[in-house]
PyMOL commands that place a pseudoatom at each C-alpha (Angstrom):
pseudoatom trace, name=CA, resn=UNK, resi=1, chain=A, elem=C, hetatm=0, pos=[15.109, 18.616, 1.378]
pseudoatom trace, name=CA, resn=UNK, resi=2, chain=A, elem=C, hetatm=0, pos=[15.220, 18.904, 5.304]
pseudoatom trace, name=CA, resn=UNK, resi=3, chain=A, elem=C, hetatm=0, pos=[11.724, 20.672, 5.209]
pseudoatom trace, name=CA, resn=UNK, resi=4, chain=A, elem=C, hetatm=0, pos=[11.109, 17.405, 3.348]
pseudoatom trace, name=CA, resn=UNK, resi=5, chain=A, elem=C, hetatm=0, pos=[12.046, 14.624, 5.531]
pseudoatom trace, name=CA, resn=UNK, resi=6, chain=A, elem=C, hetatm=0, pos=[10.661, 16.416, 8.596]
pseudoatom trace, name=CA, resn=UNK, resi=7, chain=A, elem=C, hetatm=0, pos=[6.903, 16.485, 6.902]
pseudoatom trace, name=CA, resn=UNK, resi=8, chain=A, elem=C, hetatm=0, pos=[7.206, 12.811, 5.827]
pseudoatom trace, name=CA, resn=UNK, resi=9, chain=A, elem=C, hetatm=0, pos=[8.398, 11.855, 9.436]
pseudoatom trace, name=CA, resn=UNK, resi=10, chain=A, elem=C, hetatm=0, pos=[5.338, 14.168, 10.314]
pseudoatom trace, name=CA, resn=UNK, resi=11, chain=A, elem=C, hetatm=0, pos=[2.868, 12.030, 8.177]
pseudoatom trace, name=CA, resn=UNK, resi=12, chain=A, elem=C, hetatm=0, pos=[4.329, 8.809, 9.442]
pseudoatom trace, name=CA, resn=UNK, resi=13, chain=A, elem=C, hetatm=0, pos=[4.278, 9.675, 12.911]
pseudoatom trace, name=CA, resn=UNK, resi=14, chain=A, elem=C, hetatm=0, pos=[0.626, 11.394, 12.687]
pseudoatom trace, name=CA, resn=UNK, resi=15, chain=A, elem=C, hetatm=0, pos=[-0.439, 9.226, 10.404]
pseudoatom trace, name=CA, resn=UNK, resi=16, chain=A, elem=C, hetatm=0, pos=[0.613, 5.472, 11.711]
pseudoatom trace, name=CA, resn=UNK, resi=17, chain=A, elem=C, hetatm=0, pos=[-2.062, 5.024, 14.162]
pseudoatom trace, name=CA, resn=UNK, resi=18, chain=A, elem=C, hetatm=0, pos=[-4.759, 6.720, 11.791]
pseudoatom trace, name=CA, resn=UNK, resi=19, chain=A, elem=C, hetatm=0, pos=[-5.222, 3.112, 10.187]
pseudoatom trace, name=CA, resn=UNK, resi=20, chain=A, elem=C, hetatm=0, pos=[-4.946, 0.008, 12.531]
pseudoatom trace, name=CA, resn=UNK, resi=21, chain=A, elem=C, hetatm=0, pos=[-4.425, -3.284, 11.726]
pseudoatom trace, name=CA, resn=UNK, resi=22, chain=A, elem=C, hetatm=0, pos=[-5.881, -5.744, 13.849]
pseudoatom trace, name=CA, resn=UNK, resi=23, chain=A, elem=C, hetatm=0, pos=[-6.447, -9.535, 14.650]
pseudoatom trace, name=CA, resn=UNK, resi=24, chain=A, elem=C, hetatm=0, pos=[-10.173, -9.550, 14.775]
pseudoatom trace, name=CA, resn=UNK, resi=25, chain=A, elem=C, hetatm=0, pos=[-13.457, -7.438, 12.915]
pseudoatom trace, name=CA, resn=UNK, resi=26, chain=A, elem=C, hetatm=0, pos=[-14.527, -5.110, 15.360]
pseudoatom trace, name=CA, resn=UNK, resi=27, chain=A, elem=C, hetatm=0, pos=[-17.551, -6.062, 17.357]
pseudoatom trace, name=CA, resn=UNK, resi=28, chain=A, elem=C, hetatm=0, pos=[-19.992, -3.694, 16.126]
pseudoatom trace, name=CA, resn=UNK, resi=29, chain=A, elem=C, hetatm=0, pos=[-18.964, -5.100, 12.309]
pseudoatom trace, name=CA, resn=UNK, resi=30, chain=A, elem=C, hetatm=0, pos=[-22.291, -5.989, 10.403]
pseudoatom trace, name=CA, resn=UNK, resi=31, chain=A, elem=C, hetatm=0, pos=[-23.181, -9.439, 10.496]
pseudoatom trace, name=CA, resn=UNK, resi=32, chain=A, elem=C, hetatm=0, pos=[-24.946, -9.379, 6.821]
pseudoatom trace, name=CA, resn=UNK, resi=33, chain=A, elem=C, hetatm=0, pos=[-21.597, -9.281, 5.294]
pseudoatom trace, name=CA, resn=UNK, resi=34, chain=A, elem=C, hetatm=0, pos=[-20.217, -12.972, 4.974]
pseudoatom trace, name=CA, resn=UNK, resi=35, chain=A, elem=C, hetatm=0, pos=[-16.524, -13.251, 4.341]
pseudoatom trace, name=CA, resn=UNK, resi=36, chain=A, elem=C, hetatm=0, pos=[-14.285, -15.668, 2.891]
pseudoatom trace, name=CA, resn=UNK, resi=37, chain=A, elem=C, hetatm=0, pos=[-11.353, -17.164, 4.816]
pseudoatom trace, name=CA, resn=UNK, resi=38, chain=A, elem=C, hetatm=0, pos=[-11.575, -14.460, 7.450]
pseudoatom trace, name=CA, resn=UNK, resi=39, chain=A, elem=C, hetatm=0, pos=[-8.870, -16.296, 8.831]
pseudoatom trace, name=CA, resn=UNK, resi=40, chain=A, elem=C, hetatm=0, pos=[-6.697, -15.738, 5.825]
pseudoatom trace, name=CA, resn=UNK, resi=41, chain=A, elem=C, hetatm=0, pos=[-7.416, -12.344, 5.710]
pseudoatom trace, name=CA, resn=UNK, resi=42, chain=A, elem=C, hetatm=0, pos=[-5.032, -8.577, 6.852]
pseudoatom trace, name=CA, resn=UNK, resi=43, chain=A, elem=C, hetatm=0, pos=[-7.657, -6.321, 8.504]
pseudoatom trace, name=CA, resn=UNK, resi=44, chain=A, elem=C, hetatm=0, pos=[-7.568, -2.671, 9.016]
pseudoatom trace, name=CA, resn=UNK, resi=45, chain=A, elem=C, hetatm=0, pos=[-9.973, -0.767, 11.022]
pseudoatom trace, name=CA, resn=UNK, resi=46, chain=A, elem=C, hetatm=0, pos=[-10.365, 3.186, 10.349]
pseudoatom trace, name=CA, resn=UNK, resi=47, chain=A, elem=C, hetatm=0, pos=[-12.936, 5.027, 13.346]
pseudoatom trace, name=CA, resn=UNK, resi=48, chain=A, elem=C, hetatm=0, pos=[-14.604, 8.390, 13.075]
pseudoatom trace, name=CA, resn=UNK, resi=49, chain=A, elem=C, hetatm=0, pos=[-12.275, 9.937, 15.473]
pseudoatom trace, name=CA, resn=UNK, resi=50, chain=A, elem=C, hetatm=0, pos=[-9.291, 8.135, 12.788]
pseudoatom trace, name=CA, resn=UNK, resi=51, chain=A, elem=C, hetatm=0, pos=[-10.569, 9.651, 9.798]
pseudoatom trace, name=CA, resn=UNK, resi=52, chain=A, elem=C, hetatm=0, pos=[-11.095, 13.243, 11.206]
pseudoatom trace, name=CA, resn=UNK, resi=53, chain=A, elem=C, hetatm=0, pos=[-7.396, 13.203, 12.559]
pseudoatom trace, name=CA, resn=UNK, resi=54, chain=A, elem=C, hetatm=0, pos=[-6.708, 12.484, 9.024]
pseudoatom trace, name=CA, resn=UNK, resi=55, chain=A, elem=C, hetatm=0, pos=[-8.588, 15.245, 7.518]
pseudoatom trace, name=CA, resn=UNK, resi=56, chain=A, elem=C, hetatm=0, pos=[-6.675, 17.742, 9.620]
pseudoatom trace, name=CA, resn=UNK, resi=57, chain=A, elem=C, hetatm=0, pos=[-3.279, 16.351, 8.529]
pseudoatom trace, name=CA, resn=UNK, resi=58, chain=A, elem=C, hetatm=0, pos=[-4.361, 16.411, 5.262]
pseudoatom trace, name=CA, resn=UNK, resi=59, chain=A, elem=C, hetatm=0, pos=[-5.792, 20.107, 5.526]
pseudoatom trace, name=CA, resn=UNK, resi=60, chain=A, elem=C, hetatm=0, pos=[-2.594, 21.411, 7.460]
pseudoatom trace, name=CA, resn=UNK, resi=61, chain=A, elem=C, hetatm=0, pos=[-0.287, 19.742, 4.377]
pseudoatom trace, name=CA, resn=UNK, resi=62, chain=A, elem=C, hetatm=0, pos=[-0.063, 20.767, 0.531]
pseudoatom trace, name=CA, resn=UNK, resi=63, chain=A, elem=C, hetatm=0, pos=[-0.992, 18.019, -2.086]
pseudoatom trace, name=CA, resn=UNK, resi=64, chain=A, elem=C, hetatm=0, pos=[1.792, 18.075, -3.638]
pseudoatom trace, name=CA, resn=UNK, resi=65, chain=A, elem=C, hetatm=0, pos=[3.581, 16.590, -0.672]
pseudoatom trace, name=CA, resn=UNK, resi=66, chain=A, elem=C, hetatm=0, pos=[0.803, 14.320, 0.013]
pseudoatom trace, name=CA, resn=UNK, resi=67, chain=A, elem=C, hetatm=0, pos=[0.351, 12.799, -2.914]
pseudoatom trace, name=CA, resn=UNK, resi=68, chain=A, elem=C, hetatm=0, pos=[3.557, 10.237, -2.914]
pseudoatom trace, name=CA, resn=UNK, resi=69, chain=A, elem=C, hetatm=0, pos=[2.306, 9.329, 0.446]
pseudoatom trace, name=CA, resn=UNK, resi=70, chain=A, elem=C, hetatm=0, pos=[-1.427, 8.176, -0.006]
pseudoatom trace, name=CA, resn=UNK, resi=71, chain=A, elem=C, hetatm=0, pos=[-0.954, 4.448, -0.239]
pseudoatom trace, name=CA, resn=UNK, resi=72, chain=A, elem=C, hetatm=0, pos=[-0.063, 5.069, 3.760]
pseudoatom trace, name=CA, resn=UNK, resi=73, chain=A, elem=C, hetatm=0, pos=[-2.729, 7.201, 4.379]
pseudoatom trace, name=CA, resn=UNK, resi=74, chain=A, elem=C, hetatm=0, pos=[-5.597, 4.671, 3.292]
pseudoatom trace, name=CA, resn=UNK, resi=75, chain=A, elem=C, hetatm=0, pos=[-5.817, 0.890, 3.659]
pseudoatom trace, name=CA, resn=UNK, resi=76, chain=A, elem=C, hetatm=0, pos=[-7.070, 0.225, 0.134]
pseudoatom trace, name=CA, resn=UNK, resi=77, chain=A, elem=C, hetatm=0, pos=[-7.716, 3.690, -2.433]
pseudoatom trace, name=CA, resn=UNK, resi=78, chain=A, elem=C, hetatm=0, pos=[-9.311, 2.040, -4.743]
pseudoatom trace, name=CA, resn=UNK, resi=79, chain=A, elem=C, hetatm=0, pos=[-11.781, -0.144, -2.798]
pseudoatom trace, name=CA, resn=UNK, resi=80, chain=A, elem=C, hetatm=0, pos=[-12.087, 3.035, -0.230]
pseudoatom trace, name=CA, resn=UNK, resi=81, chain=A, elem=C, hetatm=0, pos=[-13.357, 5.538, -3.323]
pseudoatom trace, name=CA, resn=UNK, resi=82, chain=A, elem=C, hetatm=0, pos=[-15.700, 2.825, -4.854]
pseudoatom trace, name=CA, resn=UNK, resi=83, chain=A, elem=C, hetatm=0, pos=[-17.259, 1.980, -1.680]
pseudoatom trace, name=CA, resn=UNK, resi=84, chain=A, elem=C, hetatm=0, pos=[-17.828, 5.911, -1.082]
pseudoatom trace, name=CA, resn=UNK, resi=85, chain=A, elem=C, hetatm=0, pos=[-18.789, 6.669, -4.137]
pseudoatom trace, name=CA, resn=UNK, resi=86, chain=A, elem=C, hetatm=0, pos=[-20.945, 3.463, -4.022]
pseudoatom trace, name=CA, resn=UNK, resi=87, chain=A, elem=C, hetatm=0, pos=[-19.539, 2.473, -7.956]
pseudoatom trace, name=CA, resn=UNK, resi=88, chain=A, elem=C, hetatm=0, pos=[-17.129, -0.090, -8.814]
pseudoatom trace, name=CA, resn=UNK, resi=89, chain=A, elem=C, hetatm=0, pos=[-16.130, 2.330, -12.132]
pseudoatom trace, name=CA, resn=UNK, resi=90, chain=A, elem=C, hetatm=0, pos=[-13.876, 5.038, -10.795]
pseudoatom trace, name=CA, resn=UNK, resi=91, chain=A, elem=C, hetatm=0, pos=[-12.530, 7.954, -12.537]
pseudoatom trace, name=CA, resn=UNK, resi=92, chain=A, elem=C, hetatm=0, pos=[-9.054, 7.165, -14.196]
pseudoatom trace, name=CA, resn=UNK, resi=93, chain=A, elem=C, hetatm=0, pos=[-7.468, 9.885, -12.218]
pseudoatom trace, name=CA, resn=UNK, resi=94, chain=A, elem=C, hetatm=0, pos=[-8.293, 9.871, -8.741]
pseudoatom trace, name=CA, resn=UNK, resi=95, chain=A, elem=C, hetatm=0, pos=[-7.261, 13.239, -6.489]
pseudoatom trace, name=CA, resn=UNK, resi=96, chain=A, elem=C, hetatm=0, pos=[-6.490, 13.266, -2.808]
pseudoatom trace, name=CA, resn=UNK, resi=97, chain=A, elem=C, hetatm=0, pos=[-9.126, 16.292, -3.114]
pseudoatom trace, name=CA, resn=UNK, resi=98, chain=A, elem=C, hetatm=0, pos=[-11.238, 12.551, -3.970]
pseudoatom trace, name=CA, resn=UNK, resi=99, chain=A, elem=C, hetatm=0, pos=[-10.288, 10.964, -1.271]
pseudoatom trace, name=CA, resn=UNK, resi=100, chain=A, elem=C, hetatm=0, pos=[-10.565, 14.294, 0.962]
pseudoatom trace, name=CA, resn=UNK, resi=101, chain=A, elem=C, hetatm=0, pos=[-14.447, 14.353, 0.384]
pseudoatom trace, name=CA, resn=UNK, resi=102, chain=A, elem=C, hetatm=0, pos=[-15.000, 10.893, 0.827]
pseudoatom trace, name=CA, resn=UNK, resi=103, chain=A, elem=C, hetatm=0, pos=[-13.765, 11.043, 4.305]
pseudoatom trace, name=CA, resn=UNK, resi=104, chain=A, elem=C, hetatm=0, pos=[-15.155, 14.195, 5.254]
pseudoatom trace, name=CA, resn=UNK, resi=105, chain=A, elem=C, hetatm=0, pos=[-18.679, 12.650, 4.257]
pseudoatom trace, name=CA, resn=UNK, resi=106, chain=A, elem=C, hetatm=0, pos=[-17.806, 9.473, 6.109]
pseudoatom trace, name=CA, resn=UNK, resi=107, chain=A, elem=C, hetatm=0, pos=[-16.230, 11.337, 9.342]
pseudoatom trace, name=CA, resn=UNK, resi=108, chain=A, elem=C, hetatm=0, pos=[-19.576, 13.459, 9.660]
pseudoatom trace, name=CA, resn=UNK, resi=109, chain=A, elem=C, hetatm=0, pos=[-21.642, 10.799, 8.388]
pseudoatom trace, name=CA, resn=UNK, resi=110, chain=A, elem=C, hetatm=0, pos=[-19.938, 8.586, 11.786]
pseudoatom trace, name=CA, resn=UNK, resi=111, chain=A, elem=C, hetatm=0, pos=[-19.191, 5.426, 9.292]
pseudoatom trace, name=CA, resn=UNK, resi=112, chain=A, elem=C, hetatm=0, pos=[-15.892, 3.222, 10.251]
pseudoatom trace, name=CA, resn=UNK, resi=113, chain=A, elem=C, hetatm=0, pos=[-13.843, 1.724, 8.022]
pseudoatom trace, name=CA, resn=UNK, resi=114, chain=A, elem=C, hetatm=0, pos=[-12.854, -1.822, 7.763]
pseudoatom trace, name=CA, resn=UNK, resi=115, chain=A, elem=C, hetatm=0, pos=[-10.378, -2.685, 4.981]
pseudoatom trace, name=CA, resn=UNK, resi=116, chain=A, elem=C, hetatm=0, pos=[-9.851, -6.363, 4.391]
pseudoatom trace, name=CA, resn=UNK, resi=117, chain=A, elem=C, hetatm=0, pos=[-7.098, -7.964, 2.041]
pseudoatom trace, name=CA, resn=UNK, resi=118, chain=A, elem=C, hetatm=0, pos=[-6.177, -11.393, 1.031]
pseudoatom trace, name=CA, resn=UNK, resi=119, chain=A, elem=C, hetatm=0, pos=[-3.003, -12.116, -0.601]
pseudoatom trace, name=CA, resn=UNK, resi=120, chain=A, elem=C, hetatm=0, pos=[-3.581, -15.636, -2.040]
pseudoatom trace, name=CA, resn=UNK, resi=121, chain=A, elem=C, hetatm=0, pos=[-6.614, -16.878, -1.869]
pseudoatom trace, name=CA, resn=UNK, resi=122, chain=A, elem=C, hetatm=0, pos=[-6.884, -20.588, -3.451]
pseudoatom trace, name=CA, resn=UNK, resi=123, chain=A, elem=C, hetatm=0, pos=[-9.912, -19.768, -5.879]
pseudoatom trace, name=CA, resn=UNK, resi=124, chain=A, elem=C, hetatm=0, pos=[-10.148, -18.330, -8.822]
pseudoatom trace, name=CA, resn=UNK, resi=125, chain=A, elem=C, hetatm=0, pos=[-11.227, -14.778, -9.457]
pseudoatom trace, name=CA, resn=UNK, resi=126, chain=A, elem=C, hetatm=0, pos=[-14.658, -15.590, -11.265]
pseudoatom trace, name=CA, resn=UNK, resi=127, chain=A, elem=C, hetatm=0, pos=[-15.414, -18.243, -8.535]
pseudoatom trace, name=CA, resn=UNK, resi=128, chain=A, elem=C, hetatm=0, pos=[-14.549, -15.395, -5.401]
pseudoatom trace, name=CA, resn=UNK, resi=129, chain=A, elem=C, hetatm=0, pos=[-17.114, -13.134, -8.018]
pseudoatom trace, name=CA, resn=UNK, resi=130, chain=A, elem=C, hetatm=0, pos=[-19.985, -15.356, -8.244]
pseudoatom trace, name=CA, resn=UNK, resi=131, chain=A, elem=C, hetatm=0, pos=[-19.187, -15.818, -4.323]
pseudoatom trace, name=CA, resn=UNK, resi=132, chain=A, elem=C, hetatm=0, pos=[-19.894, -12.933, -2.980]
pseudoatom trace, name=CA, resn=UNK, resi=133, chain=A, elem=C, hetatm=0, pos=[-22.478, -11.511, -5.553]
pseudoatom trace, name=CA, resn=UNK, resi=134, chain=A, elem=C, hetatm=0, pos=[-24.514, -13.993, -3.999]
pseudoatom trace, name=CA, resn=UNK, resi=135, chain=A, elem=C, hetatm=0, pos=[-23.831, -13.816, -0.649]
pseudoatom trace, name=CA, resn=UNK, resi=136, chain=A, elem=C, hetatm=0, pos=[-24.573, -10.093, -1.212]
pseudoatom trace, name=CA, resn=UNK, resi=137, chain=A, elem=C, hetatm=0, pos=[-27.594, -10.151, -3.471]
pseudoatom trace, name=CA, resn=UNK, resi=138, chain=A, elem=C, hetatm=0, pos=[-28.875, -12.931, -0.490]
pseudoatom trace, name=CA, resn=UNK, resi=139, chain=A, elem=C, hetatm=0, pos=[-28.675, -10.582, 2.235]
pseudoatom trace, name=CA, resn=UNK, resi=140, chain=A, elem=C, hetatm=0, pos=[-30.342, -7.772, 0.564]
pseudoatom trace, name=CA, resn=UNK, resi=141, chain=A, elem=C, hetatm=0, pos=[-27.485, -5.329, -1.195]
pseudoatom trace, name=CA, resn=UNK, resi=142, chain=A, elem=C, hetatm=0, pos=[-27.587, -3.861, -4.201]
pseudoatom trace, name=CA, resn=UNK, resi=143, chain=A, elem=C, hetatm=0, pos=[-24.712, -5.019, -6.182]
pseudoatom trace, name=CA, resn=UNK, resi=144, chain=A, elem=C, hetatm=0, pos=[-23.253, -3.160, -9.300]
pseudoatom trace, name=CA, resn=UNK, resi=145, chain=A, elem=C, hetatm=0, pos=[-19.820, -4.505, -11.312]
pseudoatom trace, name=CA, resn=UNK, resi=146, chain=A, elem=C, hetatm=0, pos=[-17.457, -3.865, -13.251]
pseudoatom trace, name=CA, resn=UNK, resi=147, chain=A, elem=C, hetatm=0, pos=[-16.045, -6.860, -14.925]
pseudoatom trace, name=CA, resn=UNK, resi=148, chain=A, elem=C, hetatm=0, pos=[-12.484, -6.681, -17.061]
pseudoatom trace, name=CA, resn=UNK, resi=149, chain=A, elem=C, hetatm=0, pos=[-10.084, -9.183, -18.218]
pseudoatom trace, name=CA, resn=UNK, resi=150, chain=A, elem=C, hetatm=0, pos=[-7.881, -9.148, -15.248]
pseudoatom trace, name=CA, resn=UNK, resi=151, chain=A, elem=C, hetatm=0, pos=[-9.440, -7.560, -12.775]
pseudoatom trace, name=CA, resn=UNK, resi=152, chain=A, elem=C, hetatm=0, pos=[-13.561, -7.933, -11.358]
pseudoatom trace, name=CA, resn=UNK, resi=153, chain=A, elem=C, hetatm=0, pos=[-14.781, -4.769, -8.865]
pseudoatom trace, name=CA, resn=UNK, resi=154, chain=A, elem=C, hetatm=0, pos=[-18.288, -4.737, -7.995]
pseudoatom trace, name=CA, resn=UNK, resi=155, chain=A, elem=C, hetatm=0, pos=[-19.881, -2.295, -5.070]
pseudoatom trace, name=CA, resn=UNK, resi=156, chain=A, elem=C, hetatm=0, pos=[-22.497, -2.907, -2.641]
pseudoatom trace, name=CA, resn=UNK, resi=157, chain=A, elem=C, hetatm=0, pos=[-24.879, -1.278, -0.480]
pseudoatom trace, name=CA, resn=UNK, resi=158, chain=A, elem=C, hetatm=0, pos=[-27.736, -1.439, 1.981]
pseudoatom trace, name=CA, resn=UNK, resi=159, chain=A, elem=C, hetatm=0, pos=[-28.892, 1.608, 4.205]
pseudoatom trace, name=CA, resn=UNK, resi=160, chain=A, elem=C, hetatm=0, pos=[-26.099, 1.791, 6.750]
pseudoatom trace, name=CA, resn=UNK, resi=161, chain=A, elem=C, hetatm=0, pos=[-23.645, -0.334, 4.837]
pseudoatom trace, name=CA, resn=UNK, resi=162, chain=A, elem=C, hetatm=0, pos=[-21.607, 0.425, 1.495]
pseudoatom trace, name=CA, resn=UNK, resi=163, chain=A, elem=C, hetatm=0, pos=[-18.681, -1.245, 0.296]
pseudoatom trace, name=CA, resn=UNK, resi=164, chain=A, elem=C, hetatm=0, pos=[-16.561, -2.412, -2.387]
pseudoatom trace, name=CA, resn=UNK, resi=165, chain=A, elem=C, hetatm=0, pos=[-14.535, -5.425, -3.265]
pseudoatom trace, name=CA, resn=UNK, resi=166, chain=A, elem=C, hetatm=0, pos=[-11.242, -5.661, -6.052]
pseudoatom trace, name=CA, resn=UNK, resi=167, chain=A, elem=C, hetatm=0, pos=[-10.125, -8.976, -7.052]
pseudoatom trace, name=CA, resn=UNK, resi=168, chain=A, elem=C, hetatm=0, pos=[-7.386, -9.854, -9.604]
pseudoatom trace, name=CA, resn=UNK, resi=169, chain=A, elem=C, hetatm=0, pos=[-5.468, -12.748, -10.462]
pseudoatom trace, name=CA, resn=UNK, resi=170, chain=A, elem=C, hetatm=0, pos=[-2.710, -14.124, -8.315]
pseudoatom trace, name=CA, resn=UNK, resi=171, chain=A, elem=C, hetatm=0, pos=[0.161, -14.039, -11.053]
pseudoatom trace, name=CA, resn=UNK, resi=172, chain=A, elem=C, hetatm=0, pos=[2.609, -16.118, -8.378]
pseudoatom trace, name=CA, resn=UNK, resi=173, chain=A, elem=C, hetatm=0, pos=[0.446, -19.176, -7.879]
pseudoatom trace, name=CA, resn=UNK, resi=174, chain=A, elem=C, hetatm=0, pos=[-1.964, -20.445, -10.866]
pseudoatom trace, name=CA, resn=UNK, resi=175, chain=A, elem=C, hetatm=0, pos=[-5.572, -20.765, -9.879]
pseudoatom trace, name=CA, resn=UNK, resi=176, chain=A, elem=C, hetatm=0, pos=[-5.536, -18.095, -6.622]
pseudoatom trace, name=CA, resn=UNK, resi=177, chain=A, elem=C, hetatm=0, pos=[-6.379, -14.387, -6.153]
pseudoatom trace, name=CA, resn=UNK, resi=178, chain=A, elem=C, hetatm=0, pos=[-5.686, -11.151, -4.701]
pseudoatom trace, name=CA, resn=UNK, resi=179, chain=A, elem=C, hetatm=0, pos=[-8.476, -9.333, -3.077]
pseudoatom trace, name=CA, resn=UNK, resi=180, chain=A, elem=C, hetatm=0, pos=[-8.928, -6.000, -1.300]
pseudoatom trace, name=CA, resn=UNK, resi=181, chain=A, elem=C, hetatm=0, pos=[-12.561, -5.466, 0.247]
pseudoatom trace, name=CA, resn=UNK, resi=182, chain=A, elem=C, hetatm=0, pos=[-13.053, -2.154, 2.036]
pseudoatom trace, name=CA, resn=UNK, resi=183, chain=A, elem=C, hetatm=0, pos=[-16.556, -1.657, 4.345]
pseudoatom trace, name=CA, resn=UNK, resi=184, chain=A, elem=C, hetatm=0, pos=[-18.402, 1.825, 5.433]
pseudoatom trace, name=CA, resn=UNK, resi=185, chain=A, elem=C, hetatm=0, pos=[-20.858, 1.241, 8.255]
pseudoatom trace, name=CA, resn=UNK, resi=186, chain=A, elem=C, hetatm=0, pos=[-22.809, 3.664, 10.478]
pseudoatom trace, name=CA, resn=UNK, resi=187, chain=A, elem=C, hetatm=0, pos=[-21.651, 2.573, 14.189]
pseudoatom trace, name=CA, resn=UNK, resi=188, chain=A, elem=C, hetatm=0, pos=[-25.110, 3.684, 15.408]
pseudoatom trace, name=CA, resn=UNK, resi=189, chain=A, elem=C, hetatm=0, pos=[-27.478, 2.598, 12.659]
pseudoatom trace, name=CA, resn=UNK, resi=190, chain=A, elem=C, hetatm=0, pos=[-30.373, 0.100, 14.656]
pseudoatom trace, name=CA, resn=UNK, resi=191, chain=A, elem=C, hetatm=0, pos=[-30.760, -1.313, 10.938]
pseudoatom trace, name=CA, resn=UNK, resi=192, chain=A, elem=C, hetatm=0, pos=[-27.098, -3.022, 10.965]
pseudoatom trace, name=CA, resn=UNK, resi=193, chain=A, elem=C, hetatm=0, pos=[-27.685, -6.918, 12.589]
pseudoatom trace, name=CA, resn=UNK, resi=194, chain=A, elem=C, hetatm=0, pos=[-24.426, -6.797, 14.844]
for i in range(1, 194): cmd.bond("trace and resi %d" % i, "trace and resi %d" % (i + 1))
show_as sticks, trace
zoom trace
């Protein structure tokens, strides 16, 4: 149980400044991607140099003892794997060997993460949907969804830029939503309006 404790103090310690949160997009963030009460929104920035620290942790530690631990080792799973995997329809049963390769791609590839959430956003889902699909479509991404009764994920990319947004109903207020957004973009790509 001691061995225990010690490896989860490990991950917290190690793992803390992996993901920051922050009061502003970084500066290099694409400026094709419009966003909806930024203002409104928790932001969490994951560099290159962030996600390779991660890998090693991740390497150096058994799954097992990982696994109850990876809503603090990513800002948003979900949104992270769909934007990777550029495909709002994820496998049912997703692995931290999953989320290993994504950021091994990303961490060689030298794409930063930005994870956005909103916790109550006063629009419906279907109105935040129709939003962004054509904001997106607009500046140039391909867009694919995946539409359900409760929830709406869709994926987007554009050489240099992939991403992924999640938005359900707000079940506390009527007529709001929850949304997680999560974006990959090269830091060095020339295509990428910054």
């Amino acid at each position: 149980m001691a061995i225990v404790a010690c490896v989860i103090f490990l991950v917290f310690y190690v793992a803390g400044p992996i993901i920051k949160t922050v009061d502003t997009l970084p500066a290099d963030f694409p400026k094709e991607l419009t966003l909806y009460q930024l203002d409104q929104a928790k932001i969490k920035v994951q560099t290159v140099a962030d996600k390779e620290r991660l890998l090693q942790l991740m390497s150096a530690l058994p799954d097992w003892l990982l696994a109850p631990l990876t809503d603090y080792l990513t800002a948003d799973l979900k949104t992270q794997m769909a934007a990777g995997l550029q495909n709002p329809q994820l496998p049912k049963n997703l692995t931290l060997a999953d989320l290993k390769g994504i950021l091994a791609q990303e961490a060689s590839s030298s794409i930063q993460t930005v994870t956005l959430t909103w916790s109550d956003i006063n629009q419906n889902k279907q109105d935040l949907f129709d939003y962004y699909k054509k904001e997106l479509e607009q500046n140039g991404f391909e867009v694919k969804n995946n539409l359900s009764d409760y929830e709406i994920d869709s994926s987007f990319v554009k050489p240099g830029i992939e991403g992924a947004i999640s938005i359900m109903n707000n079940f506390v207020t009527n007529q709001s939503s929850v949304m997680n957004m999560t974006i990959n973009y090269l830091t060095n790509n020339p295509l990428i309006k910054r």
